[in-house]
C-alpha positions as CSV (number, residue, x, y, z in Angstrom):
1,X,61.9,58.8,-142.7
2,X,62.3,62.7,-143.1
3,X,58.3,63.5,-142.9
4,X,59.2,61.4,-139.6
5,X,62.1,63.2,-137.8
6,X,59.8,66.8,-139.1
7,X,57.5,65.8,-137.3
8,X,59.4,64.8,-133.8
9,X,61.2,68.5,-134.3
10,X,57.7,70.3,-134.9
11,X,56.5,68.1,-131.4
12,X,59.4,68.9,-129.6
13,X,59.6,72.8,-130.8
14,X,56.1,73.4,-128.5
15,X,57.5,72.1,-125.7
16,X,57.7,75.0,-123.5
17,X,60.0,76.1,-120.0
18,X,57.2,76.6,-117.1
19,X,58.1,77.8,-113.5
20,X,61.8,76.2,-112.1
21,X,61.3,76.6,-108.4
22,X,59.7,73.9,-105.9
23,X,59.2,74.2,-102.2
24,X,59.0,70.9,-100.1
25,X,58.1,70.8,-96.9
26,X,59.8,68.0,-94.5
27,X,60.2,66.2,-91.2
28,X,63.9,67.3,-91.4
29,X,63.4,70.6,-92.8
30,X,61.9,72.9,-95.7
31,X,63.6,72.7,-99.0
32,X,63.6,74.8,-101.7
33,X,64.9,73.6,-105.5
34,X,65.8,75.8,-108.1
35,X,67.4,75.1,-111.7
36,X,70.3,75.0,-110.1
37,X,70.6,74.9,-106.8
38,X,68.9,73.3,-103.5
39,X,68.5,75.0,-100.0
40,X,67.3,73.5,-97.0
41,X,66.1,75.6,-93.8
42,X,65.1,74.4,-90.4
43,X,61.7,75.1,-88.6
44,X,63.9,78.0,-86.8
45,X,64.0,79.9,-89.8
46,X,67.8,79.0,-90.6
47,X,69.5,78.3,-93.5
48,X,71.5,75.4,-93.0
49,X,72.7,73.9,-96.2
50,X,72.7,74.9,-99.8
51,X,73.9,72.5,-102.7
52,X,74.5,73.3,-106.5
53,X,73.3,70.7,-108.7
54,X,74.0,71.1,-111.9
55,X,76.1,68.5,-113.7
56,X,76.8,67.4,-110.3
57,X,75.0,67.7,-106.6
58,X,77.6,69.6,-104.7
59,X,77.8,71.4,-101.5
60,X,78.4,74.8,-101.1
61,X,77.2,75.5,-97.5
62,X,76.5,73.7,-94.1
63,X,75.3,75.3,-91.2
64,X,77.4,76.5,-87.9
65,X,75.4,78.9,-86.5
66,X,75.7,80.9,-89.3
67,X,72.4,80.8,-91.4
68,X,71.0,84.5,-90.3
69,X,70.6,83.2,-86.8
70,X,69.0,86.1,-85.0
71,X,70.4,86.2,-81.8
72,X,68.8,86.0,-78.2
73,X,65.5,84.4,-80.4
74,X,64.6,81.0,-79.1
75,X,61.2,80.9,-79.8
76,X,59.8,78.2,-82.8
77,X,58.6,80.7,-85.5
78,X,55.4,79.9,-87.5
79,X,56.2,79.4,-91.2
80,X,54.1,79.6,-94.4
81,X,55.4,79.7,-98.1
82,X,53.6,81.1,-101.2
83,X,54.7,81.2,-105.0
84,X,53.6,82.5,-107.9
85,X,52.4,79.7,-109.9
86,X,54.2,79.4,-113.8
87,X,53.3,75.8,-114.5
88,X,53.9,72.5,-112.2
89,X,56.2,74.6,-110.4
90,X,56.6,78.4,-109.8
91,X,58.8,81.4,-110.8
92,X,59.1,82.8,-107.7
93,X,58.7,81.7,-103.9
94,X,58.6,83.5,-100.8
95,X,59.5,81.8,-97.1
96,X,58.1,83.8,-94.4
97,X,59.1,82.7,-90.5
98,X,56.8,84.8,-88.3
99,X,58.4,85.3,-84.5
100,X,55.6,87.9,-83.5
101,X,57.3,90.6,-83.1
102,X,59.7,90.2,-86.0
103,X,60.0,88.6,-89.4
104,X,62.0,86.6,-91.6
105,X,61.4,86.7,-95.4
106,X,63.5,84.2,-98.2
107,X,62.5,85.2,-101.2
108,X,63.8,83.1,-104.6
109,X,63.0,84.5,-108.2
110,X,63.5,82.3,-111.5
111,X,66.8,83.3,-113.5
112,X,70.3,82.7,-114.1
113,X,72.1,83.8,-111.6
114,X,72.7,82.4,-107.8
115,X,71.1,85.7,-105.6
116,X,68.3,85.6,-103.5
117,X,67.1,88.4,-101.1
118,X,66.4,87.6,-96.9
119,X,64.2,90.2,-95.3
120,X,64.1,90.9,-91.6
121,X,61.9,93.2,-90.7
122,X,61.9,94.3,-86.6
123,X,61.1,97.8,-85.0
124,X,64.1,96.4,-82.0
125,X,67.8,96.3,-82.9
126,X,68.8,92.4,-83.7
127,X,72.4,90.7,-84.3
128,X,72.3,88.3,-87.3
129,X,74.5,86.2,-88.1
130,X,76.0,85.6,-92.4
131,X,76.8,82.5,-94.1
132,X,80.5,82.1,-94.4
133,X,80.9,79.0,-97.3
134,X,84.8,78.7,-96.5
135,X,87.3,79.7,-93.2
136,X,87.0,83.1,-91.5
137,X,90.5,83.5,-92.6
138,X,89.3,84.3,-95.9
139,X,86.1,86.6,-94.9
140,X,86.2,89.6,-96.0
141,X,84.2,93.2,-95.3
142,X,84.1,96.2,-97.0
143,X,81.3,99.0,-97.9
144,X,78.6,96.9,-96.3
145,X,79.2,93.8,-98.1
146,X,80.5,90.8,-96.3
147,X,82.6,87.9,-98.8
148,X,83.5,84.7,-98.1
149,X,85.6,82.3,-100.1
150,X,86.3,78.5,-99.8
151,X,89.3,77.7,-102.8
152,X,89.0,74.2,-103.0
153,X,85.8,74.7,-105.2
154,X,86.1,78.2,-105.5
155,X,83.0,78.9,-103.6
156,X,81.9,82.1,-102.8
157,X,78.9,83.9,-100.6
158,X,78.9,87.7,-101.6
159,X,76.0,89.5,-98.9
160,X,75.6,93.2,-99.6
161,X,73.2,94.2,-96.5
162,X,71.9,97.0,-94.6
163,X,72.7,98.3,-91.1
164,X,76.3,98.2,-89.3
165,X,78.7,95.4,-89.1
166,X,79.9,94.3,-85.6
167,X,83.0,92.5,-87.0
168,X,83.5,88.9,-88.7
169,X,80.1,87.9,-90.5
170,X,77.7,90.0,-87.6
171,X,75.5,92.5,-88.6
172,X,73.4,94.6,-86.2
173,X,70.6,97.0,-86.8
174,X,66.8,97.5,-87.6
175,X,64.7,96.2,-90.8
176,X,67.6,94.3,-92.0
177,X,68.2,93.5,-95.8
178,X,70.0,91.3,-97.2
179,X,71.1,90.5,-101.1
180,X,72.8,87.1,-101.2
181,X,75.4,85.2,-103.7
182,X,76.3,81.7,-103.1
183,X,77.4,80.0,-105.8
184,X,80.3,79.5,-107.8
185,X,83.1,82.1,-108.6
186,X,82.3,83.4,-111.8
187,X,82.8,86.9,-112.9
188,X,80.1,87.5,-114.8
189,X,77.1,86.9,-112.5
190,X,79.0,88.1,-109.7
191,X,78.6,91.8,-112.0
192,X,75.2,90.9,-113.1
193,X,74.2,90.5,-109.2
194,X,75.9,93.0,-107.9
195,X,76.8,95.8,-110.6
196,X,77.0,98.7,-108.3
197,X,79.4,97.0,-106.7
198,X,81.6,94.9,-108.5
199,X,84.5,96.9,-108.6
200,X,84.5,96.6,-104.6
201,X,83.6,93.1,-105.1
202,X,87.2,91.9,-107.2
203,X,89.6,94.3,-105.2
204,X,88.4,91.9,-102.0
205,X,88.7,89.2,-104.0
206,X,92.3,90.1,-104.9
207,X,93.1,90.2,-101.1
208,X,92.4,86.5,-100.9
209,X,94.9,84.1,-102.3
210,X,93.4,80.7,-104.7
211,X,90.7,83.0,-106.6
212,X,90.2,81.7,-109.8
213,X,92.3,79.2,-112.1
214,X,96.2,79.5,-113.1
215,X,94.4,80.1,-116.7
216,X,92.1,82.8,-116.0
217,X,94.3,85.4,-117.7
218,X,93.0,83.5,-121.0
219,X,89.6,82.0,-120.0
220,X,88.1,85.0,-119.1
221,X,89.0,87.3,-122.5
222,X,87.6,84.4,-124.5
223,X,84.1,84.2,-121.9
224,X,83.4,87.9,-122.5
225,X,84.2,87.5,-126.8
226,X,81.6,84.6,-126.6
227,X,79.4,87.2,-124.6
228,X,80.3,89.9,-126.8
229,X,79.5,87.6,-130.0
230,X,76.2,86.7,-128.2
231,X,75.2,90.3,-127.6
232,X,74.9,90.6,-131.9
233,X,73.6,86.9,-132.3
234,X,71.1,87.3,-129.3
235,X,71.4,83.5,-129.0
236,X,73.1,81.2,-127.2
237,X,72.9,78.3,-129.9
238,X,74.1,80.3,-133.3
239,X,76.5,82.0,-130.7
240,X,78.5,78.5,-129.7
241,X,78.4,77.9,-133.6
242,X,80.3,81.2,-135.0
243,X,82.3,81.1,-131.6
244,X,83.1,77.8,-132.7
245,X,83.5,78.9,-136.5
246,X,86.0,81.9,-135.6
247,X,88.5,79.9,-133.3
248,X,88.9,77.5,-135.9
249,X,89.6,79.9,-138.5
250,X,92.0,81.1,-136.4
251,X,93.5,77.7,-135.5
252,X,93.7,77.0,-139.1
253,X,97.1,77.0,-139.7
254,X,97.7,74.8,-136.9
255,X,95.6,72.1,-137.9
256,X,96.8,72.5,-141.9
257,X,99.9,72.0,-140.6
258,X,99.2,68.9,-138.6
259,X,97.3,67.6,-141.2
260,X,99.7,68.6,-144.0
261,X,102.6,66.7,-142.1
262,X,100.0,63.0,-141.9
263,X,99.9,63.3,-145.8
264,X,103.7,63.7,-145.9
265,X,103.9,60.7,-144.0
266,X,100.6,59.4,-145.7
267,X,102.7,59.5,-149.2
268,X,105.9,58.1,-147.8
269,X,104.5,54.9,-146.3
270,X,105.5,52.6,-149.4
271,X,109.6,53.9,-148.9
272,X,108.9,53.1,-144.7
273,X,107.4,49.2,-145.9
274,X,110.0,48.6,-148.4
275,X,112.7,49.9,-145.8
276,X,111.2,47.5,-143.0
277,X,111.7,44.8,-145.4
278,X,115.2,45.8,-146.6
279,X,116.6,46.1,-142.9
280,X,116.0,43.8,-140.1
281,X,118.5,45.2,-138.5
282,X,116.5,47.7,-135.7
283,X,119.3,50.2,-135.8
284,X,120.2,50.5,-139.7
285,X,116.6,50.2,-139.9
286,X,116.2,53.5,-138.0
287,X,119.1,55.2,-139.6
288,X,117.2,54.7,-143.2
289,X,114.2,56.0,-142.1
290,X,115.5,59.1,-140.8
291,X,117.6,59.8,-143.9
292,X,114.5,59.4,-146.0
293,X,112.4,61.3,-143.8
294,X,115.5,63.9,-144.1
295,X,115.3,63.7,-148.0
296,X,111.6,64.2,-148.3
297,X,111.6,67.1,-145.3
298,X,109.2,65.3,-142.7
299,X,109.4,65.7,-139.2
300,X,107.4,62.4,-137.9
301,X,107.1,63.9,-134.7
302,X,105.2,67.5,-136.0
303,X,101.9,66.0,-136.2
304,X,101.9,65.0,-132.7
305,X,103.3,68.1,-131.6
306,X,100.6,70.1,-133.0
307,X,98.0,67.6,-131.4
308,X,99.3,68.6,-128.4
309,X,99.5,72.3,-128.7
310,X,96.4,72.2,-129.7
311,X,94.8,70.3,-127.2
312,X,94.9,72.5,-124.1
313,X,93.6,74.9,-126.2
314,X,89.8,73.1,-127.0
315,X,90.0,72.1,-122.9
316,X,90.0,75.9,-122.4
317,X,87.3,76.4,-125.2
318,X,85.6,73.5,-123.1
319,X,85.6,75.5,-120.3
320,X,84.2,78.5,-122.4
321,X,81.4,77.0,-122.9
322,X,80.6,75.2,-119.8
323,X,81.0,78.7,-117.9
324,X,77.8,79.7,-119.6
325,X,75.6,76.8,-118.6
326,X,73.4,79.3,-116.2
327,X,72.2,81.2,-119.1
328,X,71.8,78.9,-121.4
329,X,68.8,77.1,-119.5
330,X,66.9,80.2,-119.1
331,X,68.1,81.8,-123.1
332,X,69.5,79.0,-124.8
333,X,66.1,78.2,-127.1
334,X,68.0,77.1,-130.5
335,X,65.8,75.3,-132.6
336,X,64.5,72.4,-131.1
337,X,66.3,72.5,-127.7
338,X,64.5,74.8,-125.1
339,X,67.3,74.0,-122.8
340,X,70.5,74.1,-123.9
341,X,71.7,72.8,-119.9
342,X,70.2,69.3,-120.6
343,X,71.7,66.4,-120.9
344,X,71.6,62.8,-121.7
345,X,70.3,60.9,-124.8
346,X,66.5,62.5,-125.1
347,X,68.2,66.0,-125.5
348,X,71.6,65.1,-127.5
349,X,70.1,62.2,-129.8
350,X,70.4,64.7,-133.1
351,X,74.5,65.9,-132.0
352,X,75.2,62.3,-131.3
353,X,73.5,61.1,-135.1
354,X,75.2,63.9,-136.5
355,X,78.7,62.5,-134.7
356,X,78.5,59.4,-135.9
357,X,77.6,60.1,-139.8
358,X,80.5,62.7,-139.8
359,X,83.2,60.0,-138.3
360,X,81.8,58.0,-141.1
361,X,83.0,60.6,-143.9
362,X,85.6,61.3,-142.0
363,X,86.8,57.8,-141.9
364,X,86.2,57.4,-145.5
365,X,87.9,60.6,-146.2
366,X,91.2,59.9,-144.2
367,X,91.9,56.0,-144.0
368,X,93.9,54.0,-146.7
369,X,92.7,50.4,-146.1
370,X,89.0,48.9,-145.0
371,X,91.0,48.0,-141.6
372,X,91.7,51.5,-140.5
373,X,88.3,52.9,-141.4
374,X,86.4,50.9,-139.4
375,X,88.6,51.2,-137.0
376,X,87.9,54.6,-137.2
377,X,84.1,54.5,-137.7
378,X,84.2,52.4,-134.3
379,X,85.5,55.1,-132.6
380,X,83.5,57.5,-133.7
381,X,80.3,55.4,-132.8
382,X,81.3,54.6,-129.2
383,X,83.1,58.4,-128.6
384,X,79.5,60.5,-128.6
385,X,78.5,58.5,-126.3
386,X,80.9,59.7,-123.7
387,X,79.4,62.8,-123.9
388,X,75.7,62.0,-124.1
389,X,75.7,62.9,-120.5
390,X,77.1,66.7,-121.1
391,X,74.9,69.8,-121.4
392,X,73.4,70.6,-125.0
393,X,75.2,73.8,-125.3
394,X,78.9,71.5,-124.7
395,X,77.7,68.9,-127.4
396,X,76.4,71.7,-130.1
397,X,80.1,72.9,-129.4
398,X,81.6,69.5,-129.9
399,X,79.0,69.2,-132.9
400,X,80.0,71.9,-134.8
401,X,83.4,71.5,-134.4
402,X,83.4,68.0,-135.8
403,X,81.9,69.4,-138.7
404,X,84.0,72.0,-139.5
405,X,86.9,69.3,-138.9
406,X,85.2,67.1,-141.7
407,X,84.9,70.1,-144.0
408,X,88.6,71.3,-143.7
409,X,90.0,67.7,-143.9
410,X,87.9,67.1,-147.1
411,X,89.5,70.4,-148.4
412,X,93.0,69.8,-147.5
413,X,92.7,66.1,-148.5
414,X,91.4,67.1,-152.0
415,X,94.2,70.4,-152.4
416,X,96.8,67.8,-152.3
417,X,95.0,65.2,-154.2
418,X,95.1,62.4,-151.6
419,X,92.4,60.0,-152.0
420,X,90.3,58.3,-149.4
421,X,88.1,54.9,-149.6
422,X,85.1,55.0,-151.6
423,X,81.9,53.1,-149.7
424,X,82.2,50.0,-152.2
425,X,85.6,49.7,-150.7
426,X,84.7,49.9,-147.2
427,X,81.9,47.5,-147.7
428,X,84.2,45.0,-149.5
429,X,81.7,45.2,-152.7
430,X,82.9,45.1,-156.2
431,X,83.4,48.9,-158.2
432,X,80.7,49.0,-160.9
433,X,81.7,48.9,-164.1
């Protein structure tokens, strides 16, 4: 069995990343498909809608005369595309719409961020029109860079360009350029696209009300310690792992707590059953559990009070991680995974094996009667696969740390000397000797 799962890793460790980009040409328009996102232009040279699809197909922008119309141009351009080849697909595409006397160039290169650049080249003075994603209320314009913001999915188009601004999203002048962000609003490729600028660039953002979450205040120290721990690791995969390692160093004390309190209650159970017997009465019944809860110092509801302060704080690590799904499909190689973006069963197989063996031990290690351990073991068979569907770089996260959960419960569980099931037990078999 090992000389056969060797050899699936060495098979899968040649598979390679080739070109990303794909140009289609149809009845209804051209379309262009990147890792991450899908633009469609008319025969007129227009953009007119632009969808993110990863994890989800989502739109970002539809057309209202606001795709770098030119105006005053009626006439049907001629259109040719060419790409440099990487691959079945390429790793970068260039749309040219010729009008004879002037030019429109798209041009798409491979990488993790959401820019492109849009040419115009014309001797004549033109008017051109800039996609706005969300209501002119929230436009903004300032050192030659136009921004527009929708909140409800915190959307943004960031245009830096060339020439003079007529007011709103126009734009007049000569051999136009354009660099172009539509995507979603993160901080960090907004800098990496536009690093000249980004100072500008989050003082207009400040000027518009629903930027970012209620939560950003912590999100966004914790995204640039993963980057900063990433920047020493110089990869994405051992990164989530000591990311993961650190934080629950740190949350220790929580969890030792939590767990400290369930073996409190763990060791009082036989006092509890012999109460329950002793008292039928519900509320002298109560009364006797408290005192002996009282005499043995246990809070009953501390174990779920730590549960809960520590569950909005792995959503937020959730969301750590997620925010870094862009680079991790162009530098998240880690081991066997070339993508760390990719979902499903053929890329998470070895997290969700690995899940289920450690809810196993864990099961074992925690559980005080055949009943609750399978219990348990069920769970942690059908659980992973809620998550198959999640990126590689989330489930490595979630992976690692389970693990680190099953090593600091089998540490606490020994320190205080609380036994678990042995497998004989959970299997019903007789103990040898």
């Amino acid at each position: 069995m090992k000389k056969i799962i060797t050899v699936i890793f060495l098979l899968l460790s040649f598979i390679l990343i080739a070109g990303t980009i794909n140009v289609e040409e149809r009845t209804d328009g051209i379309y262009v498909f990147t890792r991450f996102m899908e633009y469609k232009f008319d025969y007129n040279g227009n953009l007119v809608e632009v969808y993110r699809v990863i994890e989800r197909r989502t739109r970002l922008f539809l057309y209202s005369n606001d795709g770098f119309d030119i105006e005053n141009v009626n006439s049907t351009p001629t259109f040719n595309w060419q790409g440099l080849k990487d691959g079945e697909k390429y790793s970068e595409v260039t749309l040219k719409f010729d009008y004879d006397k002037m030019e429109k160039i798209y041009n798409f290169k491979e990488g993790p961020n959401y820019t492109f650049n849009v040419v115009i080249n014309s001797t004549d003075e033109i008017t051109v029109s800039l996609p706005r994603v969300g209501y002119e209320v929230n436009d903004r314009l300032k050192n030659n860079i136009f921004l527009s913001f929708y909140e409800k999915g915190d959307i943004l188009s960031i245009i830096k360009f060339s020439g003079k601004t007529l007011g709103g999203n126009k734009v007049k002048g000569a051999n136009l350029r354009f660099l172009v962000y539509i995507g979603p609003y993160k901080k960090t490729l907004i800098k990496s696209g536009f690093s000249d600028d980004y100072e500008v660039i989050l003082e207009m953002l400040k000027t518009i009300s629903g930027v970012g979450g209620w939560f950003d205040f912590i999100l966004y120290p914790l995204v640039y310690f993963f980057g900063w721990i990433n920047d020493f690791t110089k990869n994405f995969g051992l990164t989530i792992i000591v990311f993961t390692i650190i934080i629950r160093f740190v949350l220790y004390p929580l969890y030792h707590s939590q767990t400290k309190s369930m073996i409190k209650m763990r060791k009082l159970q036989p006092i509890v059953e012999q109460i329950k017997k002793k008292y039928k009465d519900p509320q002298k019944q109560q009364q006797e559990l408290l005192k002996a809860y009282r005499e043995n110092k246990i809070n009953p509801a501390s174990g779920c009070l730590m549960a809960l302060v520590q569950l909005p704080i792995f959503i937020i690590l959730y969301q750590v991680i997620r925010y870094y799904q862009e680079e991790f499909a162009f530098s998240g190689k880690f081991l066997i995974w070339r993508d760390l973006t990719a979902g499903g069963f053929s890329a998470n197989w070895v997290f969700l094996i690995i899940q289920i063996v450690a809810g196993y031990y864990l099961a074992l290690i925690t559980s005080q009667d055949t009943r609750t351990a399978w219990q348990s073991i069920i769970m942690s068979f059908i659980f992973p696969f809620l998550f198959i569907g999640l990126p590689s770089g989330v489930f490595l996260y979630y992976t690692a740390n389970t693990l680190i959960q099953v090593g600091i419960t089998y540490y606490i569980y020994k320190k205080y000397k609380i036994k678990g099931l042995t497998q004989r037990e959970l299997w019903g078999l007789p103990n040898k000797g």
